[in-house]
C-alpha positions in Angstrom: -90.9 -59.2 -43.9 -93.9 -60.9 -42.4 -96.1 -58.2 -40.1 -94.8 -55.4 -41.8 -97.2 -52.7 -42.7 -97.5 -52.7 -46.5 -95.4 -49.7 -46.9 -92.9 -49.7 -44.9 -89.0 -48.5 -45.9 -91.0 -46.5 -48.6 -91.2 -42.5 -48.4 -94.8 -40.7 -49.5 -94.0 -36.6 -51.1 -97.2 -35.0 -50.1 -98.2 -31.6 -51.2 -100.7 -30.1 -49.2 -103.9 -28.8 -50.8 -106.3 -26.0 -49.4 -108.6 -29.0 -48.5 -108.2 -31.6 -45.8 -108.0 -34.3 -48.7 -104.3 -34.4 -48.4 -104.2 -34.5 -44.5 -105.9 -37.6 -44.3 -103.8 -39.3 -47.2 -100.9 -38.5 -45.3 -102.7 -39.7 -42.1 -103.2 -42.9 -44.3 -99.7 -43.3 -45.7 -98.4 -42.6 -42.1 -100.4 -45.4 -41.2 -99.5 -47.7 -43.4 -95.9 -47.7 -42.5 -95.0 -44.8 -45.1 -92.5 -41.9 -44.0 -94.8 -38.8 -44.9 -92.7 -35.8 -46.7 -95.3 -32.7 -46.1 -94.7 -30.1 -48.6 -96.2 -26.5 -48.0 -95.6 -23.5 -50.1 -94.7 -19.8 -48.5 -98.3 -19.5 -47.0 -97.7 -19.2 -43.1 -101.2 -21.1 -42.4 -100.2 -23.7 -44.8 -96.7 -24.0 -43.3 -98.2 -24.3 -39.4 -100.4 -26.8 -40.7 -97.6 -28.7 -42.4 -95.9 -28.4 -38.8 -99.4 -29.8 -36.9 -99.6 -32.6 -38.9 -95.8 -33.8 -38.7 -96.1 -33.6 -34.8 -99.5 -35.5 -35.3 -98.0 -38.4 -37.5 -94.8 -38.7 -35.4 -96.4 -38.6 -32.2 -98.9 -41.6 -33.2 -96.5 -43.6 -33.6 -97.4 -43.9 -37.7 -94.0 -42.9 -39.4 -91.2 -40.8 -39.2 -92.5 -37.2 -40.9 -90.8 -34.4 -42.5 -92.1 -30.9 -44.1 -90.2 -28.9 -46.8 -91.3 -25.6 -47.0 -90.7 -23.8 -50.8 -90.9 -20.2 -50.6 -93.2 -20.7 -53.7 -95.2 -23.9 -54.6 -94.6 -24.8 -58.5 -93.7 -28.5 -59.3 -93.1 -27.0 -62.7 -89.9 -25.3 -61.5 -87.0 -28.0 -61.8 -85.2 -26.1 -59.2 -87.9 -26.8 -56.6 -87.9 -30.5 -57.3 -84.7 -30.9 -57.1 -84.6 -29.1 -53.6 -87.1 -31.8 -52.3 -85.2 -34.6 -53.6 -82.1 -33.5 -52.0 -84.1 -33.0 -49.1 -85.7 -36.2 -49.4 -82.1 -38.1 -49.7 -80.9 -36.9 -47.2 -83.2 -37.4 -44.8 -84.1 -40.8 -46.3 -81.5 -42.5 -48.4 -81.7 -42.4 -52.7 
């Protein structure tokens, strides 16, 4: 569609590093017309972070955010992944 931001109708998974890296990518994404998936792990700070960012995005106007919260951060754990994409679907469509 013509004036459409470049990523719009697509959905970014971001996992939330201990550096402000990943903020601004999902600032970026958000921008770009991407709804932002925050993930956090159990870590409180990283959690409220996840939560100040969300309201950040949403309230710009940038994209429609989300955060999925594990209780412990390991992609390697097939039970975590397919948590967030359930949560994903859900939220977004397959």
């Amino acid at each position: 569609m013509p004036g459409s931001p470049p990523l719009a109708g697509k959905v970014a998974i971001i996992c939330l590093g201990p550096a402000e890296a990943s903020d601004d990518l999902a600032r970026r994404l958000a921008a770009e017309g991407a709804a932002v998936v925050l993930v956090a792990g159990p870590d409180r700070a990283a959690q409220e972070r996840a939560g100040r960012l969300a309201a950040e995005v949403e309230a710009s106007g940038m994209g429609r955010p989300a955060v999925f919260v594990l209780d412990a951060l390991d992609a390697r754990d097939p039970a975590q992944l397919d948590g967030l994409v359930g949560f994903v679907t859900e939220l977004f469509g397959p």
